[in-house]
N, C-alpha and C positions, 0 to 999 in steps of 0.2 A: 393645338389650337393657336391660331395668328392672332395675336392683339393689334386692335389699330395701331395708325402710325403716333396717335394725338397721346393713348395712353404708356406705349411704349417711350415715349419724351418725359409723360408725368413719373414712371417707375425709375426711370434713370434718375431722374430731376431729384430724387427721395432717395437714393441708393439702391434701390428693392431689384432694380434689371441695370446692373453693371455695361458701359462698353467691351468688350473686348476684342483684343487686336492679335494680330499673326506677328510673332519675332520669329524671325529666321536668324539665328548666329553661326557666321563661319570663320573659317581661320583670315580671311580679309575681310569682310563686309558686313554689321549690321540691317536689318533692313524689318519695316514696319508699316503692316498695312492694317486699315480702320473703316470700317460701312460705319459712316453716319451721315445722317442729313438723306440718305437715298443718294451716297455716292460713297466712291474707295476714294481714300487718301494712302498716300505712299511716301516714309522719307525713310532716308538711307542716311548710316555714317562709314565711312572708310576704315580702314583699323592698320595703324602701321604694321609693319612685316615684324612676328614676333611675338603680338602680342598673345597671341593663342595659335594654340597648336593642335590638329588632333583634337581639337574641343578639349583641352588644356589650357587652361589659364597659366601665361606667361608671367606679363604685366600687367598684375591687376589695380594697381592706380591710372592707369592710361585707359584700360579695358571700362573701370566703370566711369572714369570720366565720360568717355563714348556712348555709354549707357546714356549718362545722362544728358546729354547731348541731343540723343536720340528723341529722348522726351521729351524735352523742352520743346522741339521742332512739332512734335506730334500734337503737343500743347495750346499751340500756338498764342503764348504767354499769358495763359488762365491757368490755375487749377496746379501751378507749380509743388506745392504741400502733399498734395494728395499723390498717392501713386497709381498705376494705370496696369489692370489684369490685361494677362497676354496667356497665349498659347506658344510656347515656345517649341522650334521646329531645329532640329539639330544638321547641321549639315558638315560638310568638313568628319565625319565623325563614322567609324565602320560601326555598325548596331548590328547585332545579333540575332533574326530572327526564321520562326520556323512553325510550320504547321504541324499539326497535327490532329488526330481525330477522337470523340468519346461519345461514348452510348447518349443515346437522347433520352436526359437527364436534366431537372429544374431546377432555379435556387439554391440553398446553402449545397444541395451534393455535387450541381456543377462546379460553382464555384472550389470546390473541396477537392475535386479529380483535376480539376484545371492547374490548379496551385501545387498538386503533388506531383502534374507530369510535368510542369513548369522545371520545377526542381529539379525533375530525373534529366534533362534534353537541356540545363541552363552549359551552358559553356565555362559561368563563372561563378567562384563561391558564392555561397547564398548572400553568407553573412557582407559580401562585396558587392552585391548586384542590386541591380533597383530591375524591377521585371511586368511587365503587363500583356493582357491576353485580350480579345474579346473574340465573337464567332464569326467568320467570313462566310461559311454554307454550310447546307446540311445533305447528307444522303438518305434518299426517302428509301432506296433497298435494303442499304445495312441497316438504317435506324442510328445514322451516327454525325456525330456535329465535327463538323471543319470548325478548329480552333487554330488563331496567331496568337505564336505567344516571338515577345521581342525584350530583351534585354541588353542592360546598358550598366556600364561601369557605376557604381554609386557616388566613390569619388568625383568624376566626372561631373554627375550632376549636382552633388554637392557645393561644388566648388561653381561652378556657374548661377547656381539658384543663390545663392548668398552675396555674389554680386551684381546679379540683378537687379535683386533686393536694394544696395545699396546704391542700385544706378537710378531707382526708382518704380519698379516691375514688381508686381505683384504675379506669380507664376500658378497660373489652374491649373495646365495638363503639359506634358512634354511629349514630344514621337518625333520620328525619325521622320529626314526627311522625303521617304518614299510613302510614307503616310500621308503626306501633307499634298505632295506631286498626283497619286490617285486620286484623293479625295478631291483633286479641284478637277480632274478629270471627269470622276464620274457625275460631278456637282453641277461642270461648267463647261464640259468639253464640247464642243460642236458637235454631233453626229457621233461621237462616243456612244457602244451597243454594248449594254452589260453581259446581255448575254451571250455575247463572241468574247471568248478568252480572246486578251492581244498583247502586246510589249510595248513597254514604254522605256525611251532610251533618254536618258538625260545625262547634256554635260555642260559642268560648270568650272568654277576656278579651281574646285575640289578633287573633281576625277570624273571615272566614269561610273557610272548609275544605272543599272537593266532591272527594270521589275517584269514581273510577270504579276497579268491581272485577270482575276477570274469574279465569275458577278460580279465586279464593280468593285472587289477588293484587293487586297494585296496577299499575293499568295507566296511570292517568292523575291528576296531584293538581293543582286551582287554588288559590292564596289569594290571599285580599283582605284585609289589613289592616281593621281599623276607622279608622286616620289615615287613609283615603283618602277615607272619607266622614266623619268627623263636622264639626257644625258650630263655629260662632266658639266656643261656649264647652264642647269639647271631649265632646262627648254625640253618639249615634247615637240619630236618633227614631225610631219604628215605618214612617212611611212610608219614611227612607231604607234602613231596615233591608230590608223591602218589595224594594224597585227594587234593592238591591242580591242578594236571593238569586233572586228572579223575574228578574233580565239576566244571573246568571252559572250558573245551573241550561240557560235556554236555552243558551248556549255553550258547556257539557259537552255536554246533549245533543245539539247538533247536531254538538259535533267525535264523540260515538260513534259517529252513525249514517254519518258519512264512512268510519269508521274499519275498525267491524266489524258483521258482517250477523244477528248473533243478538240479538235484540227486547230489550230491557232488563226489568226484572223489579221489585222492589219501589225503594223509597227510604227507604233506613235515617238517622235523624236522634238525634244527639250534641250535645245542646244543655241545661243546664241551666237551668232555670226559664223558659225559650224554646219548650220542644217543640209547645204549641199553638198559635204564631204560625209557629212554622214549618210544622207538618202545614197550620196552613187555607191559608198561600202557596201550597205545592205542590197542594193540593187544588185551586186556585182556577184554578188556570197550567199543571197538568199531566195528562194522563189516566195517571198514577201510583198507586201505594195506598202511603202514610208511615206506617211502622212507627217506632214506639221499642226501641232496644236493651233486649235483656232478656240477662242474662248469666249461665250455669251453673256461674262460678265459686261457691265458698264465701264467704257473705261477703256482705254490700251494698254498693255502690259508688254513689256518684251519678254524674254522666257526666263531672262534671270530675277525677275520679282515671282515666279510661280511657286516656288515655296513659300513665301510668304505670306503669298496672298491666299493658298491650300490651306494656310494654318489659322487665318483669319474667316475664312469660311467657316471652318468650325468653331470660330468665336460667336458666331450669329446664329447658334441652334442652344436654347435652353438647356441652364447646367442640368435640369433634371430629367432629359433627355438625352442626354449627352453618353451614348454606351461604348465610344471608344476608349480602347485603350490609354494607358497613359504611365511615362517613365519617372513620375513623383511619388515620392513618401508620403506617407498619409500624415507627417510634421507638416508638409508645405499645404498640403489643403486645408487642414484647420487653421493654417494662419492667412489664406485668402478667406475664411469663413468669419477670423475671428478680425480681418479688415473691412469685410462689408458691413460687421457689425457696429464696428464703431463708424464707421464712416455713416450710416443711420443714425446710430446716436448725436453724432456730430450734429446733423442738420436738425434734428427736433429739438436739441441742447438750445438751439438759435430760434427755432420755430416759439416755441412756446412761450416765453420771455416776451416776443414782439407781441405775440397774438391777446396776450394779456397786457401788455400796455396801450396795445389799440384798442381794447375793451374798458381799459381805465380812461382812455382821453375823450373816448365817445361820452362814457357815463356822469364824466366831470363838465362836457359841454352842456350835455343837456343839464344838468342839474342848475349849471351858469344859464343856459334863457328859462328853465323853469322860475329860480329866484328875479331875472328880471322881467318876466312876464308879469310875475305876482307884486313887483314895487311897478309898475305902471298901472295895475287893476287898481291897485292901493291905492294911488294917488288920483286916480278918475273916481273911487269910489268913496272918498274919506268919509264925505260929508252926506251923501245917499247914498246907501246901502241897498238895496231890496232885497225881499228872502231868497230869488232865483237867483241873484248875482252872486246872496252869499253860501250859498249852494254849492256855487262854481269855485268860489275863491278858497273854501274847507277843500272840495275833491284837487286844486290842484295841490294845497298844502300837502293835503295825502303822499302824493306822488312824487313832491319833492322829499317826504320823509322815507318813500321807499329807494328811491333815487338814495338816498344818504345813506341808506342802509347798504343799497348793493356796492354801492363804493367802496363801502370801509368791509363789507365781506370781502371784496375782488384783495383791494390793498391788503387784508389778515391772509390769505392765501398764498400771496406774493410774497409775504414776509415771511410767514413759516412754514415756505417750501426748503425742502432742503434737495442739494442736490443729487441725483441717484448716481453719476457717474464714479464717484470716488468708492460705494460701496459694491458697483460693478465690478469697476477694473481690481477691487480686493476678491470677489466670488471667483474671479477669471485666473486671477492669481494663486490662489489656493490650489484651484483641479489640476493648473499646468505644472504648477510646482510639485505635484503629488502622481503626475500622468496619469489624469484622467479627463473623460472627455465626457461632455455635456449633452444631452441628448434635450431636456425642456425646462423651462422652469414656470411655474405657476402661481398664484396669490390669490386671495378671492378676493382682496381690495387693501384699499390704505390702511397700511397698520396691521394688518392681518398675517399669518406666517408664510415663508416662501417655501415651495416644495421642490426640490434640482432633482432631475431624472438624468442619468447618465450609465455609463461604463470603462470598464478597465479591464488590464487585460491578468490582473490579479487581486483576489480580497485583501491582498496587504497595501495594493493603493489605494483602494476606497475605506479601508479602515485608519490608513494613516490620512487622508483627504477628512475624516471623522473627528481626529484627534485636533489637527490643526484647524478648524471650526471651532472645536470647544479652547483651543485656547484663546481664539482672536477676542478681545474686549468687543469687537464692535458687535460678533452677535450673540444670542441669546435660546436658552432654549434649544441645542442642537439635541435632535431626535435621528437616530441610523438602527434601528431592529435590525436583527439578524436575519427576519427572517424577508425581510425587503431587498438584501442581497442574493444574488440569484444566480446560478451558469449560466451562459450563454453558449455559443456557438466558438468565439472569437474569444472569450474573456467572462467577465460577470456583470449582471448591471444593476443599479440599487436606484431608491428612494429616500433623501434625504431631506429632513422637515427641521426651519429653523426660523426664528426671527431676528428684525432688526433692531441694534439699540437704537431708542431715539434720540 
């Protein structure tokens, strides 16, 4: 469902529907695209030689300086404090990935087959990999689901997501950048036909890039570095340029046609200031017809913002729709979860403070023309009275004593609020400390006890999560039955009932 454009402003305006933007990081270049307003915006930062390698962090004081750099620009000197959700898109970086097939199969047993052939077809130790799948097609003969599963160093992403962090980036999802390149393809491409498999050839500062695309997803991605060919003084000539996309266009096509039986279709080409050295290669070497990307986005693009701007399309599709894959820990999702949380709290921390002193200064005016209403009636009426006037001059005294009451309820309110955030950030404190994760929490009203729904991925964390409630001073009353602990699927999940000291 599309929400207007008016309340999409209001959910932002409150935290509740986040911006989010496309990062693209490579071994030279930053770069950051943003839909708001009903337009892209685009800033780029440079990166000295060195500072990342390989999607290796070199210099990381230079690298997040950059970061923050980056922000600031995208800022445009508002909102400096807060950090800014991105979909980060990896380029410079060889990712790992590969289909494969599983019986049509729903929910927890999907999920359970996918994860265990993950494992079997990973390249890299488990315990080293960060891994994500989701379903690209299905075969209605066999009955069986086209699954991508794509993996990526954990280091890697550990070491980037951490100084992101620090450059100011809040990170939702990560994928590679042939993820990013289809997606804006099949989102935005001009005359792009999902249903003709085709190639897309993309080349940037990084190397070269051949996917193969089928429905409209990614079924197959090669790269090839440029350090793999260039020569002694660091340059790639036209002829190895040549040999290198004519030997590896043949070995897509020949792994397609092992693969799957439906004839291939055009050859889409992503290459800036390159596109006619590439069209006349394939012209020369394939019985293919090489198209240039044309994009129905708003907006010009040259072709090396196309990652970026791929990774920012998927910023503008609802997280709770959102079924692509993604190369993050489920550490960094709960701390973009537990960022929009407080970044909520933040604004109603402020909201409600005002909205009750604008309540106190309305009830204090009027109460000030009700007392001067009633010393002007006084004074026209000192010395004649009549019983209708003094009718009028009781009902307003009335009013001004109810006036005097709601003021001094509003002001008792204000005084013996206290506030929730310092007992939050201790509740928040406690699960993380204890690794466990929050699923709801409930109250029937003020003063009443709190009930925390959550899981772990062992009863010795929710039982130690138990213990470190009963010792905290500030609450009371902590209740955890055993028999409110429960398996799960992943872990256990429980029911914990406690109050607050006042």
């Amino acid at each position: 469902m599309k929400l207007p454009p008016f309340f999409k402003k209001l959910l932002a305006f409150v935290h509740a529907m986040p911006v989010i933007g496309g990062l693209e990081v490579s071994d030279s270049v930053l770069r950051l695209t943003l839909f708001e307003n009903n337009a892209w915006h685009a800033v780029s930062v440079r990166l000295p030689f060195g500072v990342i390698e390989g999607g290796i962090i070199k210099d990381r004081e230079q690298f997040v300086a950059a970061a923050k750099d980056l922000r600031a620009q995208i800022a445009g000197g508002k909102k400096h404090n807060q950090k800014m959700s991105a979909i980060l898109s990896l380029s410079s970086v060889s990712i790992y990935s590969q289909v494969f097939s599983l019986p049509m199969i729903e929910g927890e047993d999907l999920e359970k087959a996918a994860e265990l052939n993950i494992r079997m077809v990973s390249p890299i130790e488990a315990s080293k990999a960060y891994w994500g799948w989701h379903r690209v097609g299905s075969d209605e003969n066999s009955l069986r689901f086209e699954i991508l599963g794509v993996f990526i160093s954990r280091e890697l992403v550990e070491g980037l997501h951490q100084a992101l962090s620090d450059g100011g980036f809040v990170l939702i999802a990560a994928e590679s950048k042939a993820l990013s390149l289809v997606r804006l393809m099949r989102e935005a491409g001009a005359g792009f036909d999902r249903a003709h498999p085709s190639i897309l050839v993309s080349i940037d500062s990084s190397g070269l890039d051949i996917m193969i695309i089928r429905n409209g997803n990614l079924y197959f991605d090669y790269f090839a570095a440029w350090r793999d060919v260039q020569d002694d003084k660091g340059e790639v000539t036209l002829p190895a340029l040549q040999t290198l996309v004519a030997k590896n266009m043949h070995q897509v096509v020949n792994f397609y046609g092992q693969h799957w039986p439906e004839p291939l279709g055009d050859i889409y080409i992503s290459a800036t200031g390159l596109e006619e050295e590439i069209e006349n290669i394939i012209k020369q070497n394939f019985p293919f017809t090489a198209k240039k990307i044309v994009l129905t986005t708003p907006g010009t693009f040259t072709p090396d913002w196309f990652v970026a701007l791929g990774a920012g399309i998927r910023g503008l599709v609802p997280r709770r729709e959102d079924s692509e894959l993604s190369l993050l820990g489920i550490d960094t999702e709960e701390e973009y979860r537990r960022e929009e949380i407080l970044g909520f709290l933040r604004f109603w921390r402020v909201l409600v403070p005002v909205a009750a002193s604008v309540l106190i200064f309305v009830a204090l005016g009027s109460d000030l023309y009700i007392r001067t209403t009633l010393r002007k009636l006084s004074a026209q009426t000192a010395f004649t009275i009549s019983p209708d006037r003094q009718k009028e001059l009781n009902a307003l005294q009335d009013q001004a004593r109810t006036f005097n009451k709601e003021v001094a309820f509003i002001a008792g309110i204000e005084q013996n609020a206290k506030p929730k955030s310092a007992v939050i950030d201790e509740i928040t404190g406690l699960l993380a400390k204890n690794n466990v994760m929050l699923d709801r929490v409930s109250f029937a009203g003020y003063g009443a006890p709190l009930t925390l729904s959550g899981h772990a991925l062992s009863e010795d964390n929710i039982l130690a999560m138990k213990k470190a409630f009963d010792a905290n001073p500030k609450f009371q009353n902590v209740s955890l039955p055993l028999v409110n602990i429960k398996s799960s699927g992943d872990g256990f999940t429980f029911s914990l009932t406690f109050g607050v000291v006042p």
